[in-house]
Structure formats: structure tokens, C-alpha cells
Kinemage of the C-alpha trace (Angstrom):
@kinemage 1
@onewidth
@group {chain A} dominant
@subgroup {mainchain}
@vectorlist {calphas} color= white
{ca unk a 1} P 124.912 106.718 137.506
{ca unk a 2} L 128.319 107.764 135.771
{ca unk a 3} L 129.761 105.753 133.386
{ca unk a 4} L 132.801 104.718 135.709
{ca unk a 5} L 132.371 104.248 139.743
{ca unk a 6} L 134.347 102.750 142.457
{ca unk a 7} L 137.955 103.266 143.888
{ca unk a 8} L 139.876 102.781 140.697
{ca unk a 9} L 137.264 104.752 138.796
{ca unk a 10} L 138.607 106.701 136.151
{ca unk a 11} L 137.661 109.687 133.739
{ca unk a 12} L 140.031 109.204 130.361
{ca unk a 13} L 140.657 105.457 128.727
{ca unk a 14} L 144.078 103.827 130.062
{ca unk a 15} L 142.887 102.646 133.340
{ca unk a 16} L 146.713 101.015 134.174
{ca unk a 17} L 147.650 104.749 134.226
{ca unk a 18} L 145.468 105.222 137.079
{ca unk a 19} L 146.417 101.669 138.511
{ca unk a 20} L 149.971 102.010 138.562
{ca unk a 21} L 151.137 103.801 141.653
{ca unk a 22} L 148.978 101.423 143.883
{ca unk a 23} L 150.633 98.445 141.812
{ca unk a 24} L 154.304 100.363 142.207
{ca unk a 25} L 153.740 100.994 146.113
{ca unk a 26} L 152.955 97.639 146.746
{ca unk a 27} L 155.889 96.369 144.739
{ca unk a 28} L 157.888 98.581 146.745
{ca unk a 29} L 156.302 97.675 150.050
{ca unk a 30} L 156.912 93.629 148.494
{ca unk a 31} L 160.998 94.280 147.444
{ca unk a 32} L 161.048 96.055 151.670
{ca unk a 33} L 159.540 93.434 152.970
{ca unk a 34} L 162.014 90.814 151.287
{ca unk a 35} L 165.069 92.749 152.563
{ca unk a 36} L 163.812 92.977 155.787
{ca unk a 37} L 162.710 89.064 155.822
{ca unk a 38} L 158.753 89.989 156.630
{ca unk a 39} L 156.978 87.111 155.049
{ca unk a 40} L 153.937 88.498 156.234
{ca unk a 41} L 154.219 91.911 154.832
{ca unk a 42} L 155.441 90.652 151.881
{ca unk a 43} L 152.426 88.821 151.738
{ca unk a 44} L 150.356 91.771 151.916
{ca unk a 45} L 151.707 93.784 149.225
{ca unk a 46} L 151.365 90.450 146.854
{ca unk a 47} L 147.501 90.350 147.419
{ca unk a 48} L 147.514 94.238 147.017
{ca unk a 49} L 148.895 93.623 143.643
{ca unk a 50} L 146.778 90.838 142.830
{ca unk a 51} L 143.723 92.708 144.140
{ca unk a 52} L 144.349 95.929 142.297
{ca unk a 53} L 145.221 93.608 138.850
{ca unk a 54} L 142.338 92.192 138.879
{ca unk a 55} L 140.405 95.067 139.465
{ca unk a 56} L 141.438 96.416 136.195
{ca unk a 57} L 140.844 93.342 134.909
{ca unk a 58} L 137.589 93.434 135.633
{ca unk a 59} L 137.288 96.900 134.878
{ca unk a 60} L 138.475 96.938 131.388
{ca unk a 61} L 137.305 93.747 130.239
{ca unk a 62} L 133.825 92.911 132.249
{ca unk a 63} L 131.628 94.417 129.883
{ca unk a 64} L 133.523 92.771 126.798
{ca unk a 65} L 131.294 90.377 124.582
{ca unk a 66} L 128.551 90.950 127.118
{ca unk a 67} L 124.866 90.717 124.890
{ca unk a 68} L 121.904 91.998 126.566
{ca unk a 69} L 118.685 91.328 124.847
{ca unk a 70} L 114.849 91.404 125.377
{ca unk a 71} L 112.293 89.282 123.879
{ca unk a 72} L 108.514 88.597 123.783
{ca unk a 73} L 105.996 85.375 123.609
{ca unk a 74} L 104.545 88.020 120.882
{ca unk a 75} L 104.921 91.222 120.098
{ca unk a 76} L 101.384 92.073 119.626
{ca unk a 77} L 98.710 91.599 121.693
{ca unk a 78} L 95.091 92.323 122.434
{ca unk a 79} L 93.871 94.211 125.958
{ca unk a 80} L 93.889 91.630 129.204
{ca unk a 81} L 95.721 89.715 127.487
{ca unk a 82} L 99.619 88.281 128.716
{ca unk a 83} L 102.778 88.213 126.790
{ca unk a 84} L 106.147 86.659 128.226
{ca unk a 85} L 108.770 89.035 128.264
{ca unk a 86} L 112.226 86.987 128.487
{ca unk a 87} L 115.628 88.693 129.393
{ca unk a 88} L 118.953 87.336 128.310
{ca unk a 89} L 122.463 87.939 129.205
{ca unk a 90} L 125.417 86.357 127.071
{ca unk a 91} L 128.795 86.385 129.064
{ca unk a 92} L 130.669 85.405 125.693
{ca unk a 93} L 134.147 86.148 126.712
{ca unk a 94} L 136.131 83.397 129.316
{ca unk a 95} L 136.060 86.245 132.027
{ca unk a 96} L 133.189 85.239 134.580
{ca unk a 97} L 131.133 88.320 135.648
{ca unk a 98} L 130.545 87.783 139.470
{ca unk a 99} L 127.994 90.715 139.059
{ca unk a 100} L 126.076 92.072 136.750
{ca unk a 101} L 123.746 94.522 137.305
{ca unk a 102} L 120.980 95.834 134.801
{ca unk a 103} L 119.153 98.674 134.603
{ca unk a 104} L 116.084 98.829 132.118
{ca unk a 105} L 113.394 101.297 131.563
{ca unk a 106} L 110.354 99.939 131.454
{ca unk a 107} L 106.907 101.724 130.619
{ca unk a 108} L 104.122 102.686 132.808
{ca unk a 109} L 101.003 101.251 131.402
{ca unk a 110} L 101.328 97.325 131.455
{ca unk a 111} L 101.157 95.168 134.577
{ca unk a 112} L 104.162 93.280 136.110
{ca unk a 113} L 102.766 90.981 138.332
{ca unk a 114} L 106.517 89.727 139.364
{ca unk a 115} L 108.374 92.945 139.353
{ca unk a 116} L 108.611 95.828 141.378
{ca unk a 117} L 109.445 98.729 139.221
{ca unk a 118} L 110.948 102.251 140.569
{ca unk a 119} L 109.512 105.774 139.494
{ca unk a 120} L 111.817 107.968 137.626
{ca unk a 121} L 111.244 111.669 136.745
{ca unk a 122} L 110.575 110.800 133.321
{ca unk a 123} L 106.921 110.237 132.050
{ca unk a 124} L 105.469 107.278 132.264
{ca unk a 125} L 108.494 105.350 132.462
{ca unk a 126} L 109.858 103.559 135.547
{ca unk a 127} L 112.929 101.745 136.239
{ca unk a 128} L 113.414 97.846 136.254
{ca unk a 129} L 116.589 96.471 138.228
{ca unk a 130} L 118.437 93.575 138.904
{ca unk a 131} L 121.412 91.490 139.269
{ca unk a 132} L 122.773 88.498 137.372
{ca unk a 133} L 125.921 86.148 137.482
{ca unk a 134} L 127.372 84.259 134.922
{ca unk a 135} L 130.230 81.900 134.131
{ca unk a 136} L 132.289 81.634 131.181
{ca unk a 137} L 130.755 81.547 128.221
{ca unk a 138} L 127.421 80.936 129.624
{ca unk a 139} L 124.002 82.233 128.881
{ca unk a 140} L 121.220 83.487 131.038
{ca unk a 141} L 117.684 83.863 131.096
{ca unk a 142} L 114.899 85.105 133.060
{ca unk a 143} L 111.273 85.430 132.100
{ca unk a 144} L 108.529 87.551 133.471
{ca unk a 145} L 104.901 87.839 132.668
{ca unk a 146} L 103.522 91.199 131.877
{ca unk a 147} L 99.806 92.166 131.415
{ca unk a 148} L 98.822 94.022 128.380
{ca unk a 149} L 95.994 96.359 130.475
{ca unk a 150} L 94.990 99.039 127.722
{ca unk a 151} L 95.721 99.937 123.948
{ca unk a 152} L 99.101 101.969 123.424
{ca unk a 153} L 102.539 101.557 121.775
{ca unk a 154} L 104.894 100.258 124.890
{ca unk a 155} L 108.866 100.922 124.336
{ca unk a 156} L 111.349 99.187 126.500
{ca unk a 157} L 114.806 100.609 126.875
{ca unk a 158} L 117.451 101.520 126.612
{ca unk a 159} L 119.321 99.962 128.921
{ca unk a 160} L 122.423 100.305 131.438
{ca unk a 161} L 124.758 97.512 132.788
{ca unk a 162} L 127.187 97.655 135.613
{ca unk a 163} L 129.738 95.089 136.772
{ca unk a 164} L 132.844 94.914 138.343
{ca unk a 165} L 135.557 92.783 140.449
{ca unk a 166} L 134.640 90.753 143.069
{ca unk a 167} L 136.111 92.745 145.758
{ca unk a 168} L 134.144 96.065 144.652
{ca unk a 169} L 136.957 98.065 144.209
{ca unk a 170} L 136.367 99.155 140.816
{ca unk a 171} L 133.404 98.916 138.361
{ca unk a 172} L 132.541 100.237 135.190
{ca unk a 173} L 128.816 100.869 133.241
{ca unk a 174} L 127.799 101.250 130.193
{ca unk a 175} L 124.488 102.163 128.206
{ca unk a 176} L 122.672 99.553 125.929
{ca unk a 177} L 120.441 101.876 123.532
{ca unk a 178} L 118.453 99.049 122.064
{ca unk a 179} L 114.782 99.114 122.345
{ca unk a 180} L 111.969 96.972 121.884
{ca unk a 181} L 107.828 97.280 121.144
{ca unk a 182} L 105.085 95.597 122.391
{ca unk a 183} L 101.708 96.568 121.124
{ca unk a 184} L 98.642 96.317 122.328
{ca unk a 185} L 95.543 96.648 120.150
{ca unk a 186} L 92.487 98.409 120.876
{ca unk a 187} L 89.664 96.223 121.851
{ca unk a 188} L 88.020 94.411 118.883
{ca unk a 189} L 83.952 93.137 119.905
{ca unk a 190} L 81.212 92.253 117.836
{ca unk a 191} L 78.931 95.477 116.489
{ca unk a 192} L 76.462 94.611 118.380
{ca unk a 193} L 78.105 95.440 121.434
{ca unk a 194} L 78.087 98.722 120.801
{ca unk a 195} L 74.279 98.802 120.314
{ca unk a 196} L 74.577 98.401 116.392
{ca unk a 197} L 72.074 95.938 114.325
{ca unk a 198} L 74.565 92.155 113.387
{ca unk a 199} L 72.840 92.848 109.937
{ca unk a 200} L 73.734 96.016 108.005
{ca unk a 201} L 75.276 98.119 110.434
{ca unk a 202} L 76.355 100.411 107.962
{ca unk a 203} L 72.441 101.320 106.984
{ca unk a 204} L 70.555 101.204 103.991
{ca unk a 205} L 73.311 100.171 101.423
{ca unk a 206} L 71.000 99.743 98.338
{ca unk a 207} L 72.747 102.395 96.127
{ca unk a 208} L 70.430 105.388 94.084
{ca unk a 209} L 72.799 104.167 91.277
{ca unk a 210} L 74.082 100.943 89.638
{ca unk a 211} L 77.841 99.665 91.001
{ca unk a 212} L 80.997 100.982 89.942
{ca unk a 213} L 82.188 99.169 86.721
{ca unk a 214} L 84.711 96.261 87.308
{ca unk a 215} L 87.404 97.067 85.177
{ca unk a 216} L 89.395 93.210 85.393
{ca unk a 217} L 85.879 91.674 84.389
{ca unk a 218} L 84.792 92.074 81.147
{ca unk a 219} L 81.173 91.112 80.258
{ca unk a 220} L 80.467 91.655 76.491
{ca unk a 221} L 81.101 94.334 74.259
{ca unk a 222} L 78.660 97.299 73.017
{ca unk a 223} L 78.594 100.354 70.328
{ca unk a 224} L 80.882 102.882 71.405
{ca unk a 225} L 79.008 106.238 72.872
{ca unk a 226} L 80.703 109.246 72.529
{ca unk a 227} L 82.803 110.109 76.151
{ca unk a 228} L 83.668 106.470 76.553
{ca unk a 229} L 87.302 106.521 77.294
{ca unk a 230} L 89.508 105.538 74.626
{ca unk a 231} L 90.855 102.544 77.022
{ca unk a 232} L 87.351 101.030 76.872
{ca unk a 233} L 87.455 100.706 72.973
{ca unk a 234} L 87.834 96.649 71.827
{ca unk a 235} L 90.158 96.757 68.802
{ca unk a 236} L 88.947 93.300 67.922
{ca unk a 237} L 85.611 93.708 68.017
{ca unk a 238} L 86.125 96.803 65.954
{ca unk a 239} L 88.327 95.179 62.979
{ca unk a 240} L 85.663 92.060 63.240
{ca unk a 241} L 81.929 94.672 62.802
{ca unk a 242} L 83.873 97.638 61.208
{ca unk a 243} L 82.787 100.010 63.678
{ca unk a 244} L 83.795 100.935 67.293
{ca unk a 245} L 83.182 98.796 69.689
{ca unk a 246} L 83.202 99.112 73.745
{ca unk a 247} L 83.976 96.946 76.449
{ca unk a 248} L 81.205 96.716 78.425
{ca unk a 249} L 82.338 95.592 82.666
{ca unk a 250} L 80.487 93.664 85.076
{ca unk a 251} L 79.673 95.532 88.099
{ca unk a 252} L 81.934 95.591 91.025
{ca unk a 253} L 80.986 92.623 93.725
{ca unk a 254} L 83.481 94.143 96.400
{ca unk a 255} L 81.557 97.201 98.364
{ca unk a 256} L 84.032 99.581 99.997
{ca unk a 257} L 83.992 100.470 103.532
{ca unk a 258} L 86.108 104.124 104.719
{ca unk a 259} L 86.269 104.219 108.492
{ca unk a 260} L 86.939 107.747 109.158
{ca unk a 261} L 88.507 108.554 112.806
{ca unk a 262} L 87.967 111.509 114.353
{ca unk a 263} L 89.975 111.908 117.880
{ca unk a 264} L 88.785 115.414 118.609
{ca unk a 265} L 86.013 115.152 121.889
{ca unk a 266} L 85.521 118.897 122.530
{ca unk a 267} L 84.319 121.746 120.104
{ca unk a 268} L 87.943 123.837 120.888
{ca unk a 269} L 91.646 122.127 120.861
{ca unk a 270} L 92.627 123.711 123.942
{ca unk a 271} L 90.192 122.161 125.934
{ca unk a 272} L 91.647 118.748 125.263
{ca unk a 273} L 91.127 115.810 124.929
{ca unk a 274} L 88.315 113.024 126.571
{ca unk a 275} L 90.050 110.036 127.163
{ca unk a 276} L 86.843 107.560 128.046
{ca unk a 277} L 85.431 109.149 124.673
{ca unk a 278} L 88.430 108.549 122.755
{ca unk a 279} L 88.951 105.211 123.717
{ca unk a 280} L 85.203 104.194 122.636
{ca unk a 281} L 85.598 106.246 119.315
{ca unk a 282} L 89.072 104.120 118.953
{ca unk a 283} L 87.568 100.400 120.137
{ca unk a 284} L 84.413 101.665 118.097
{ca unk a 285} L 86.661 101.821 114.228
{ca unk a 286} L 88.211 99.047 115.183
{ca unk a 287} L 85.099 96.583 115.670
{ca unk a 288} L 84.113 98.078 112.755
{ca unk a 289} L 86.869 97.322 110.411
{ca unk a 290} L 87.000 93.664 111.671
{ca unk a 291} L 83.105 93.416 110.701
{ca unk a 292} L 83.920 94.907 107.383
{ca unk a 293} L 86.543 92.578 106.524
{ca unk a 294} L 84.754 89.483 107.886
{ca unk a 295} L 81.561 90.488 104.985
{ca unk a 296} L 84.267 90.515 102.074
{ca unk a 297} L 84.398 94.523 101.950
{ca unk a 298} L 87.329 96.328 101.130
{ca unk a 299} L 88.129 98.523 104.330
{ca unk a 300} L 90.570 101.742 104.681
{ca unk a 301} L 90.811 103.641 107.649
{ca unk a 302} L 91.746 107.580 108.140
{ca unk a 303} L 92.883 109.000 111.167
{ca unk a 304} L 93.400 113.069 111.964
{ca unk a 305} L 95.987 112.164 114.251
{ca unk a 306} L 99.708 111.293 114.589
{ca unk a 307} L 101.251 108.140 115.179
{ca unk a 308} L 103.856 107.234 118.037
{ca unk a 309} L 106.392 106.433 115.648
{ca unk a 310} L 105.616 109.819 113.989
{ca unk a 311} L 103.675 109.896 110.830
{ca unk a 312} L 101.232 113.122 111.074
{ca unk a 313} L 98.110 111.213 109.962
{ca unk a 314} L 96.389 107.553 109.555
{ca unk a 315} L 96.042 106.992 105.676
{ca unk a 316} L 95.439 102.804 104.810
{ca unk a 317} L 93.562 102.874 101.377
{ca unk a 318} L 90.603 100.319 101.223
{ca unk a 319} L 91.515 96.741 100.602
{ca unk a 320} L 90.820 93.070 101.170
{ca unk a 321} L 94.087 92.007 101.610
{ca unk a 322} L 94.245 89.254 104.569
{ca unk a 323} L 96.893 91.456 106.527
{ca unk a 324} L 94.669 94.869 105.986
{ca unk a 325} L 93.272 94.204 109.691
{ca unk a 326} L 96.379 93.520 111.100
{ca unk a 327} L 97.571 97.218 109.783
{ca unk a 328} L 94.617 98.844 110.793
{ca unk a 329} L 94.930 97.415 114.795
{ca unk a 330} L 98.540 98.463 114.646
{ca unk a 331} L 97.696 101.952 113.269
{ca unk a 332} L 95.063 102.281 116.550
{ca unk a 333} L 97.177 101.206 118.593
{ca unk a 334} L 100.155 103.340 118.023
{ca unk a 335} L 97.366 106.672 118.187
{ca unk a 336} L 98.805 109.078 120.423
{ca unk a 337} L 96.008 110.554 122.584
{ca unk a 338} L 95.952 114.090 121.442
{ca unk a 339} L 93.883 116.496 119.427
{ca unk a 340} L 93.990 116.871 115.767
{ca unk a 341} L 93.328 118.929 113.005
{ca unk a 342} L 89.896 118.867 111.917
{ca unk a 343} L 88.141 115.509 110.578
{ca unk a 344} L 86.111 117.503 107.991
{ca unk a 345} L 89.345 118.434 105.931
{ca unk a 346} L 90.470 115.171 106.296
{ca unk a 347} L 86.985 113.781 104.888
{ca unk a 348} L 87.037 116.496 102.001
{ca unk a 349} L 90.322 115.791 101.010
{ca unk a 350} L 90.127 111.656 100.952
{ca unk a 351} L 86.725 111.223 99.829
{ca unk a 352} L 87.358 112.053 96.179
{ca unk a 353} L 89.535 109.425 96.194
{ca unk a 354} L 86.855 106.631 97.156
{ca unk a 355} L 84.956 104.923 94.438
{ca unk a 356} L 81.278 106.159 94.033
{ca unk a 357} L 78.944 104.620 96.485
{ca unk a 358} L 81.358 103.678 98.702
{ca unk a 359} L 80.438 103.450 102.589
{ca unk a 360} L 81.916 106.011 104.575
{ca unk a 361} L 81.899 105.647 108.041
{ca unk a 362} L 82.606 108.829 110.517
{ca unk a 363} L 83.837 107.824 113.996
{ca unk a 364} L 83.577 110.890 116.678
{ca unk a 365} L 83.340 112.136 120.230
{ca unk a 366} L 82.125 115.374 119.310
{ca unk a 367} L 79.906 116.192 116.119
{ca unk a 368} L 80.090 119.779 115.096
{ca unk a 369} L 78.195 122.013 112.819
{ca unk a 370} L 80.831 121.719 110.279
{ca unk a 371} L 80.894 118.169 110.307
{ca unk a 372} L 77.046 117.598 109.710
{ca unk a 373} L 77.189 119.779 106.605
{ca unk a 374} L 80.325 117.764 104.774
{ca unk a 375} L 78.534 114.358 105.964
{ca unk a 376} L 75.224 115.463 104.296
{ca unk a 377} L 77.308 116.841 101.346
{ca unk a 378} L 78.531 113.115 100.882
{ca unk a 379} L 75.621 111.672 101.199
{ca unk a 380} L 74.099 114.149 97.984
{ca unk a 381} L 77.019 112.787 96.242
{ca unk a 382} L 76.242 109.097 95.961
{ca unk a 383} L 77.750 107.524 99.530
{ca unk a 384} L 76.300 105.867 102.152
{ca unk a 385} L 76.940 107.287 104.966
{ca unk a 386} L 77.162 106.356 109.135
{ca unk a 387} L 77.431 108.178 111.859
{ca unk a 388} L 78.393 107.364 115.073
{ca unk a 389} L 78.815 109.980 117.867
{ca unk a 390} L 80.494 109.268 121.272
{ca unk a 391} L 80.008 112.143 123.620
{ca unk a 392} L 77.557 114.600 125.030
{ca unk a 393} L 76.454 116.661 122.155
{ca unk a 394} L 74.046 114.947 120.127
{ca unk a 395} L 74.319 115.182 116.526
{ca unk a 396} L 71.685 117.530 114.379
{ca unk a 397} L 70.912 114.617 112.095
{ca unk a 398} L 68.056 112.490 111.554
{ca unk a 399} L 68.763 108.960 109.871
{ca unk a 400} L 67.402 108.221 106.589
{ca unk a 401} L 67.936 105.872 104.028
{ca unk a 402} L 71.557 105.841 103.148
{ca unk a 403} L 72.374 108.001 106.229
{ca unk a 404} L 72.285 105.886 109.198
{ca unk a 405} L 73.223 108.365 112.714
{ca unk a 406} L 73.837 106.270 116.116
{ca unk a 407} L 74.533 108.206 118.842
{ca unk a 408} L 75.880 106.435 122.057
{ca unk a 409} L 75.120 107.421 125.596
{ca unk a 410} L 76.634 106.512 129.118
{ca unk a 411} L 75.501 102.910 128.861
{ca unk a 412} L 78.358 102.159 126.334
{ca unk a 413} L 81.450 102.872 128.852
{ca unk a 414} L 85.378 101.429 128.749
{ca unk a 415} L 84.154 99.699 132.145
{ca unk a 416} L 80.959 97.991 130.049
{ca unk a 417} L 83.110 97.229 127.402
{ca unk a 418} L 85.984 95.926 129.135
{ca unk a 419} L 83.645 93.250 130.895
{ca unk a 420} L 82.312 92.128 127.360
{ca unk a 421} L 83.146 88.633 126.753
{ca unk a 422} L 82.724 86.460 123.307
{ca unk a 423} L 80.718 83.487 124.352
């Protein structure tokens, strides 16, 4: 659509330019009329001018003070669930718009049970369109239910509105870029839906060593060995037995759970991606996570894939923090289905950050070599490690204490899952 349509459409800015020999015939055509005592004629050229004045009335002042805005029940939401999505025009000007007509892009991917959307040559976006009216000063809204079908990161916008004179002689548009989010998070079931135990899904945690020293608790002091850092010395002890003295820490209560990603389903990049696979891998970490947090563990999640709003990787260090799940749904949901570079760098790389005997947990549709041999290295090292494989190749690993392999078949399926219910 251009920016400007109709018979007093224009291409520069002064639409009275382009007005004024219509409005200068028909005041000739009114002064002939006079001197030739034609009341109807005269007549004539009077609504002419009228007609074409308020044409570029409309024109230049319809889309004046005019606010177009979107808004949701909520912006995030789980899959089957429905969100309200409520459209508003402001006319906030004392010109009435006889017409207004909008037209919003709307993605492909959600359900509008009251709206017929048109295709457009853009992917996965379609067109929504309709009219409003509004008086002076007067606000309207309209409010439509959509259907949040699948995980995914849902823009809608921008936006184009079109109105005009009454008549239809001239009209002008204009773009809106404003756009809005909904999210949808992946599905979130209990563990055992997925065929895991309700009790210790993460294995045999009972670690080879004791806990990792709690830094903020202190439990007594002790003689100072040689390689304690200088931090742990207690100055007060010290001056009070005249010799060095060492904090000595209680244990850490607070286990720590990684949840390692991996969105690769085939051995080779270029042959793509598995999108039932993916999905189950992606519902999969996040039932996991949710567990995690509900048993008091610190959970972190790492992804080897972008994000829809463009970050090259998922990196949320472990913590207990009450809005640590809501970051971790929103960093699922905004994956972009795609390959990505190799979960075994991004496991070599993150894992020396993780305290020792932390949990890491490796989420997959496609174990390879590579990825056996850096998840048995971790498991040398002092971490308990899980393992759980969506896809056809089964992994080369048997479970053992502290290394805990699950390997999931056709009976877990999107379809299965998607009929799961919470009683």
C-alpha cells in the first residue's frame, strides 16, 4: 500500500498545492454561476469546494493524535493455554475519523479462534485487518482471544493505518513500527513423565568427597596448614593463642544442579535439525529445572544455541533466586530452532566454573563419541553426572553410581506429552 492513495493523493508535503486548482475551478465555476443567476450551478461548485476542503482536511489531519496500541491478559504464557490480546485506538484530536483502517502483522504459530488472518510472502507472518470508527476524542477497544499452541517467541507488528474523508476522495497511511511479545514457555511436567524416578532423578548423588566449604558459615576455628589461603586466617584467634589460626566452614547445604542443552539431533550440521527431538530435549531441561528448584538446588542452565532476540548462547549461572525459573522458561522459549556449535565445548568451557560435585545434567537428541568421552571425563573429576538422550542413536554408556544414562524411545512423543495432564 503507498503511503498516500486516492484522488487527491499526493507525493511531496503541501497537499493545498495539489488541492488548489480543483478549489480555484470551482470558485470560478461559483463567481459564473452568480453572474449568470444559476442557483443551481452555483450550488454545485459550493459542495465541490466543500468536498475537496474537507478532503484535505481529512487528509492532512486524520492521522493526527491517532494512538494505536496492543495489549495482553499476560505476556507470558504456558502451551494450550489463552491470553487476551486487546486492541486500542485513541482518536485524541476533535476531528472524527469516519474510517479507520488497520493493518497488523500477526505471527503464524498461535491460534485465533475469532480472526481470519491473510498470508503474506513473508515467513510465518500473516496479515490481520480491520476497520474502526471513532468520534471525537473517543477511545476504542476490541479484544480477541488467541491460543498459545507451542513454545516460541511471537512478535506482533508493526503496524499500518489508513483513513480518510468520508466521501473517499482522498486518504492517507501511515506505518506504526511498534511491536509487542508474547511468549510461550516450553511445556513444564513432572519428571516422571518423562520416565524418570520422583526420587533422585539426577542418580546417585552421594559425593566420593565431602561438600564444598560454605564460605558465609563459619563453624570453629583450627591450626593453620600450610596452602590454606591467607583469607581463611582468623586474626583474632591468632592474637588470642599466639599462633595462626584458620577458619574452619560448614559444608555447603545448597547442591548445584547445571542443565546443559544440547539442540543438535543429527551427527552433521547440514543435515539439520529434528524438530519432535528438539522439542522433547527443550520440554525435557525445562521439567528439569522446575524439579531442581522445587528440592532447594541451585539451578543454571546452558544452551549451544542463539536466542530470538540475538544473544549467541544460553548462559544463567546456578542460583536459587525465586525468579531463576522464570529466566530459565523465557530463555527456552525464545530458542530458535537451529543447529549449534558443539555441546562438548560448551561443557568444557563452563564446567570449570561449577563448584566441585556439582550435578551436571546433559540434555540431547543425538549423543556422539565426543560427547561420551567429556561426560565420563566429568564424572573422573568429582560430578555427578545425567544423561538423557532423545533420538535414535543410543548412547555408549552404561549407568553407574554417579553416572545415571536414560535414554528415551518413541513412547515419549510431543503428542504423549501434550495429552499429559497434572491431576
Amino acid at each position: 500500500m503507498t503511503p498516500d492513495d486516492g484522488p487527491l493523493a499526493a507525493t511531496g508535503t503541501n497537499e493545498e498545492e495539489h488541492a488548489r486548482p480543483l478549489i480555484g475551478g470551482a470558485a470560478a465555476l461559483f463567481v459564473a454561476a452568480a453572474l449568470l443567476r444559476q442557483p443551481l450551478l452555483a450550488l454545485l461548485a459550493m459542495a465541490v469546494v466543500l468536498t475537496v476542503g474537507v478532503a484535505v482536511l481529512w487528509r492532512r489531519y486524520g492521522l493526527r493524535q491517532v494512538r494505536y496500541t496492543r495489549g495482553f491478559s499476560r505476556a507470558r504464557a504456558f502451551p494450550g493455554g489463552e491470553v487476551l490480546l486487546e486492541i486500542t485506538v485513541e482518536n485524541a484530536k476533535l476531528l472524527p475519523l469516519p474510517w479507520l483502517e488497520v493493518e497488523d502483522q500477526f505471527p503464524e504459530g498461535l491460534g485465533f479462534p475469532d480472526l481470519a488472518l491473510e498470508p503474506t510472502s513473508t515467513p510465518k507472518v500473516a496479515v490481520f485487518r480491520t476497520v474502526f470508527a471513532a468520534r471525537p476524542y473517543e477511545r476504542v477497544r476490541r479484544r480477541y482471544r488467541v491460543v498459545c499452541a507451542r513454545r516460541g517467541y511471537y512478535r506482533f507488528g508493526p503496524a499500518r493505518l489508513r483513513t480518510g474523508d468520508v466521501f473517499g476522495f482522498a486518504a492517507r497511511s501511515e506505518a506504526r513500527e511498534d511491536v509487542d511479545a508474547l511468549i510461550v514457555y516450553p511445556r513444564v511436567l513432572p519428571v516422571t513423565a518423562f520416565g524418570l524416578p520422583a526420587k533422585q532423578p539426577f542418580g546417585d548423588e552421594r559425593p566420593a568427597k565431602p561438600l564444598l566449604e560454605d564460605p558465609l558459615r563459619i563453624a570453629g576455628v583450627r591450626p593453620y596448614m600450610p596452602g590454606d589461603h591467607p583469607r581463611r586466617v582468623h586474626w583474632r584467634a591468632t592474637a588470642r593463642t599466639g599462633a595462626l589460626q584458620a577458619k574452619q566452614y560448614e559444608p555447603s547445604a545448597t547442591p548445584t544442579l547445571a542443565i546443559f542443552l544440547d539442540v543438535n539431533t543429527f551427527e552433521h550440521f547440514w543435515q539439520g535439525i529434528d524438530p519432535e527431538a528438539l522439542e522433547l530435549a527443550i520440554s525435557a531441561a525445562a521439567s528439569l529445572a522446575a524439579h531442581g528448584l522445587a528440592e532447594r538446588r541451585q539451578v543454571g542452565l546452558y544452551v549451544n544455541t542463539p536466542l530470538a532476540r540475538g544473544e549467541r548462547s544460553v548462559r544463567l549461572a546456578p542460583s536459587r533466586h525465586p525468579s531463576q525459573l522464570g529466566k530459565i522458561l523465557e530463555a527456552l522459549a525464545l530458542l530458535i530452532p537451529s543447529t549449534g556449535f558443539r555441546v562438548e565445548a560448551l561443557l568444557a568451557s563452563e564446567a570449570r566454573r561449577l563448584p566441585w560435585g556439582a550435578t551436571v545434567v546433559v540434555v540431547t537428541g543425538y549423543v556422539t563419541p565426543a560427547l561420551e568421552e567429556t561426560l565420563t571425563r566429568l564424572h573422573r573429576a568429582g560430578h555427578t553426572v545425567t544423561l538423557l538422550a532423545f533420538g535414535d542413536r543410543a548412547p555408549d554408556l552404561p549407568s553407574r553410581p554417579g553416572f545415571s544414562v536414560y535414554r528415551f524411545g518413541p513412547e515419549v512423543s510431543l503428542e504423549r506429552m501434550a495429552a499429559f495432564r497434572l491431576d
